[in-house]
Backbone bond lengths (Angstrom), bond angles and torsions (degrees), N, CA, C in turn:
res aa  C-N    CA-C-N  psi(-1)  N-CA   C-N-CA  omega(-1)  CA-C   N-CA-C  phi
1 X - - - 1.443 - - 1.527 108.65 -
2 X 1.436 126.49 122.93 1.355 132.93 151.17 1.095 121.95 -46.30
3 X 1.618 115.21 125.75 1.570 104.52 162.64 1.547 112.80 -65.78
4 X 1.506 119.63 -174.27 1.433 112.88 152.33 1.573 117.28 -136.40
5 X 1.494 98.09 -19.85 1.783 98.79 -168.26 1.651 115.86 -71.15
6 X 0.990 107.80 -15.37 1.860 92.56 159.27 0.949 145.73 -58.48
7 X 1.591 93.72 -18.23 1.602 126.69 -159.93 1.477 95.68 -97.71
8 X 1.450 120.88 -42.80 1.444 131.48 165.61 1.936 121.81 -79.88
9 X 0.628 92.98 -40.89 1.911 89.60 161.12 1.533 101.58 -74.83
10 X 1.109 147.45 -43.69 1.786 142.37 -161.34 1.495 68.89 -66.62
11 X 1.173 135.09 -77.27 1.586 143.22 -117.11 2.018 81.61 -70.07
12 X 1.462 120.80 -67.46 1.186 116.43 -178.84 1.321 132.72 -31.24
13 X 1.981 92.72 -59.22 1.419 104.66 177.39 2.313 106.89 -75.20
14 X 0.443 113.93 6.31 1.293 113.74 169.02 1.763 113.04 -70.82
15 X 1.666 84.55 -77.30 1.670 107.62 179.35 1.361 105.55 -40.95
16 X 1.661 125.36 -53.36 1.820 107.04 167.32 1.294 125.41 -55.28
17 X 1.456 117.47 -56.29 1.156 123.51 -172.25 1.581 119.15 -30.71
18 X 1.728 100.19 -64.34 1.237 127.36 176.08 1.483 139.39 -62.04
19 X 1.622 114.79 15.48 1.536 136.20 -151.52 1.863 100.18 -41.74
20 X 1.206 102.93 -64.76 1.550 94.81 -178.83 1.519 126.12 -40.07
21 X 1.238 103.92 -36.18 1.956 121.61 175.61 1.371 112.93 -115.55
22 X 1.407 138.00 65.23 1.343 106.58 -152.77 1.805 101.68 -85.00
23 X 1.605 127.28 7.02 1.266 141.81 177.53 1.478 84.66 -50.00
24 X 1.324 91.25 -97.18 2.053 105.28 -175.50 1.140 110.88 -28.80
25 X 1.738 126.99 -52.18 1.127 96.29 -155.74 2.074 110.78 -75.71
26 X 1.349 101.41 -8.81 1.701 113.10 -176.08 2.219 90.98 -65.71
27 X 1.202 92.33 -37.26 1.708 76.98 -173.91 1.099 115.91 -73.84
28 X 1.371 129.16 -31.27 1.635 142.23 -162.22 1.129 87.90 -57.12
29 X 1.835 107.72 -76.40 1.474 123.86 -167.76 1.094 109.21 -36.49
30 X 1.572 127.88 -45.65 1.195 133.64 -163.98 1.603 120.92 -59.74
31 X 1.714 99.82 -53.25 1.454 101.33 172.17 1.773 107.51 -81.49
32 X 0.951 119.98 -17.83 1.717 97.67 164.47 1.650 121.65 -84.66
33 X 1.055 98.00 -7.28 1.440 102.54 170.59 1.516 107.88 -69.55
34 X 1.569 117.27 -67.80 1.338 132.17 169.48 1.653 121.40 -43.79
35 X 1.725 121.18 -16.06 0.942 101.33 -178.59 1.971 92.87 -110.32
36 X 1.015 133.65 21.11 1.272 141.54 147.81 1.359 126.88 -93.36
37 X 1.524 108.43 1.74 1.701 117.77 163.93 1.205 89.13 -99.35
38 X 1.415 144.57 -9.57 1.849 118.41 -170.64 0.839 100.00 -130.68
39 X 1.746 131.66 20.26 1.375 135.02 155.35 1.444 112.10 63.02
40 X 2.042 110.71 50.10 1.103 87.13 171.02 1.223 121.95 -111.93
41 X 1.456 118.50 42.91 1.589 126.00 -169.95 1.618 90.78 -124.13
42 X 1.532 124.38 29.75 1.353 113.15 163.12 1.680 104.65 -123.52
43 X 0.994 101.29 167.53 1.399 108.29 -176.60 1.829 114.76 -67.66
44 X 1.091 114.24 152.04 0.939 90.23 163.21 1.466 130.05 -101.64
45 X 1.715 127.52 16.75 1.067 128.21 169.67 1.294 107.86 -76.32
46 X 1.705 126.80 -17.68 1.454 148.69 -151.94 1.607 93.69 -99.41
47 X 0.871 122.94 -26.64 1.447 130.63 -142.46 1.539 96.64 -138.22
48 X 1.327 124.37 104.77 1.845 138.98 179.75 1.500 84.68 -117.25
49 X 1.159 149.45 10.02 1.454 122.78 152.18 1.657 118.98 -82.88
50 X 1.439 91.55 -25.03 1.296 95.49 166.06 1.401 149.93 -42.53
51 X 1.468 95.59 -42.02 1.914 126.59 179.11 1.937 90.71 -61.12
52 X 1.463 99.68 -44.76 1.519 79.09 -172.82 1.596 118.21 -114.17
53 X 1.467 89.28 35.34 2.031 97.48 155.31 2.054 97.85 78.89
54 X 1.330 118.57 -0.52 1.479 105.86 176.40 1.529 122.33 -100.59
55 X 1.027 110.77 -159.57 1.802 104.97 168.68 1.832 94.95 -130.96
56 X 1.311 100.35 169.98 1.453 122.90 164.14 1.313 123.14 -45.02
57 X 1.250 138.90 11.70 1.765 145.59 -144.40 2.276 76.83 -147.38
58 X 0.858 118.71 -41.88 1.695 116.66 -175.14 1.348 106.05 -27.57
59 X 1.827 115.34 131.83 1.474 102.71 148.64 1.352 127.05 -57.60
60 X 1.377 116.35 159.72 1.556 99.22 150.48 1.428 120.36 -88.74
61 X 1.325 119.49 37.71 1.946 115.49 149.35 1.845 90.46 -87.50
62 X 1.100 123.01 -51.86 1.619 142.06 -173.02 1.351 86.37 -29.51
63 X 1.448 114.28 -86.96 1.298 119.12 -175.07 1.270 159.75 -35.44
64 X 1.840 79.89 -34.69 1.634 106.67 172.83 1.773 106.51 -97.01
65 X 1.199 106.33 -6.40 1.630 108.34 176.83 1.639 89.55 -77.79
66 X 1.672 122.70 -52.22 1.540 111.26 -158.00 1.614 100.82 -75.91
67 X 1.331 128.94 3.30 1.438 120.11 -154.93 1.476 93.65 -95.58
68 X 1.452 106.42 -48.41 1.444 125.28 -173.65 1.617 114.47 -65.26
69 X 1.149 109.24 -31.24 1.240 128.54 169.89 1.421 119.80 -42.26
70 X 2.045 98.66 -72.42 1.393 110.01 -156.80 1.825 92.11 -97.79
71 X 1.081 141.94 8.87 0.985 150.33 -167.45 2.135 98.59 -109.48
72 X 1.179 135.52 -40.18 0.752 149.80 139.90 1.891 115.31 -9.76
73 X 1.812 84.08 -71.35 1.150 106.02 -158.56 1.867 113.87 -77.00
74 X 1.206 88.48 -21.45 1.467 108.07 174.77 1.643 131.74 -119.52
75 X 1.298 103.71 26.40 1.299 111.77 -159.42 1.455 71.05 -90.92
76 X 2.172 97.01 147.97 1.983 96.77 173.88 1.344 108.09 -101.65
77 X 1.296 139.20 17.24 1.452 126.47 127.96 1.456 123.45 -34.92
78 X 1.203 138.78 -18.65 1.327 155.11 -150.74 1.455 98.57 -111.52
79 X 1.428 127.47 -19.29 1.297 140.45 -145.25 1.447 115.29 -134.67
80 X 1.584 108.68 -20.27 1.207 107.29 178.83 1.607 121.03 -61.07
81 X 1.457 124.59 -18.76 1.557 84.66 164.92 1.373 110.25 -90.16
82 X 1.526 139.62 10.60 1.297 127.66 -153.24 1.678 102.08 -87.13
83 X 1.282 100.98 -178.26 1.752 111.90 -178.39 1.851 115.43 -54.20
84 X 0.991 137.00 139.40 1.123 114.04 -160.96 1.597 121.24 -90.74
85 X 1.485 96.15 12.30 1.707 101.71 170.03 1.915 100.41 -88.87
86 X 0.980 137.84 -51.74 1.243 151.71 171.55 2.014 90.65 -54.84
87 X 0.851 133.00 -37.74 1.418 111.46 -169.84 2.179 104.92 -88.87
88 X 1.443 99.75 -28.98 0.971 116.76 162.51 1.709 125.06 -35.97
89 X 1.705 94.57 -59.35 1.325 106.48 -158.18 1.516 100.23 -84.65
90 X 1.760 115.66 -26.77 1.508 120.24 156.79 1.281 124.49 -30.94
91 X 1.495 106.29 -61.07 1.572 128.32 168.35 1.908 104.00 -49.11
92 X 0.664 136.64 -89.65 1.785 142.72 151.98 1.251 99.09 26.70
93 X 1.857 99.65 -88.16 1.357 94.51 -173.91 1.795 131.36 -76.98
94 X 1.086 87.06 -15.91 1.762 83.85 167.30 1.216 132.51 -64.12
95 X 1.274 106.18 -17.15 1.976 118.43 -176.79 1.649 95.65 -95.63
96 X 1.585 116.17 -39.68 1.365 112.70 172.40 1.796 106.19 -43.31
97 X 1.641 100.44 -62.71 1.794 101.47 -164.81 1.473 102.89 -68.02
98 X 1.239 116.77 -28.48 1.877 115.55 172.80 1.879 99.68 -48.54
99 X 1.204 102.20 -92.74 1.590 101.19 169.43 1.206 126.59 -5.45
100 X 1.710 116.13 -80.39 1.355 117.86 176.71 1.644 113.95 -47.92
101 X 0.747 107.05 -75.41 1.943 111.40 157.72 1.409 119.43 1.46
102 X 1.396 107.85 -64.74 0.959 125.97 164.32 1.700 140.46 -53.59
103 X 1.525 87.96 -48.30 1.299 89.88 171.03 1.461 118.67 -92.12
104 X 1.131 123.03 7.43 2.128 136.02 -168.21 1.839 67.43 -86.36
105 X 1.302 136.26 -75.08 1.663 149.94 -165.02 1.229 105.25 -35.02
106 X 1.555 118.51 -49.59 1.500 104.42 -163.21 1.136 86.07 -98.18
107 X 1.542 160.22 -12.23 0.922 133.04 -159.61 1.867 102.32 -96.94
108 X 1.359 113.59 -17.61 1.240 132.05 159.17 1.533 127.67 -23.89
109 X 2.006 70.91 -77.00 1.835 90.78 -179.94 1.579 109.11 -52.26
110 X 0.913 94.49 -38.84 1.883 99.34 -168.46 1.251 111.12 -56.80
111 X 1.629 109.74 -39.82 1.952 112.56 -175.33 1.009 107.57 -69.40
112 X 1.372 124.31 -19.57 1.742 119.95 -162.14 1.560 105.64 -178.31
């Protein structure tokens, strides 16, 4: 699920800010609003929703649909006959999406 209200407060707080222009300032707000719904002023070591393209607002069906997904796609069983830099980098990202996975779970349990 998308947020939207960043995108709608930037847009507000813009239009004041910006009295002489209030055009620009509705766009500024707008794209900083929008880039604080897709979380891109967090890190991404901070941020394991990231690895799988969602924000913090995700179900966990959401989650476990993208986990199963890209985990699938990159699992290095899939890889074993390939070159072993490419089976390597298979391996890479699978412990990355294991991790993130992991941590979307515990950070779960903890909210609720």
């Amino acid at each position: 699920m998308n947020r939207w209200y960043g995108k709608v407060l930037g847009l507000v707080a813009g239009t004041l800010l910006f009295r002489p222009n209030p055009l620009f300032g509705a766009l500024i707000g707008t794209l900083i609003g929008h880039a604080f719904d897709r979380d891109w002023f967090k890190l991404a070591k901070d941020n394991p929703y990231r690895v799988f393209d969602l924000t913090s607002d995700a179900t966990d069906a959401e989650v476990d649909q993208a986990y199963r997904k890209l985990i699938s796609q990159y699992h290095p069983d899939r890889y074993h006959d390939a070159a072993p830099e490419l089976r390597e980098q298979a391996e890479s990202k699978a412990r990355e999406l294991n991790s993130a996975y992991d941590r979307i779970k515990t950070l779960r349990k903890r909210r609720g």
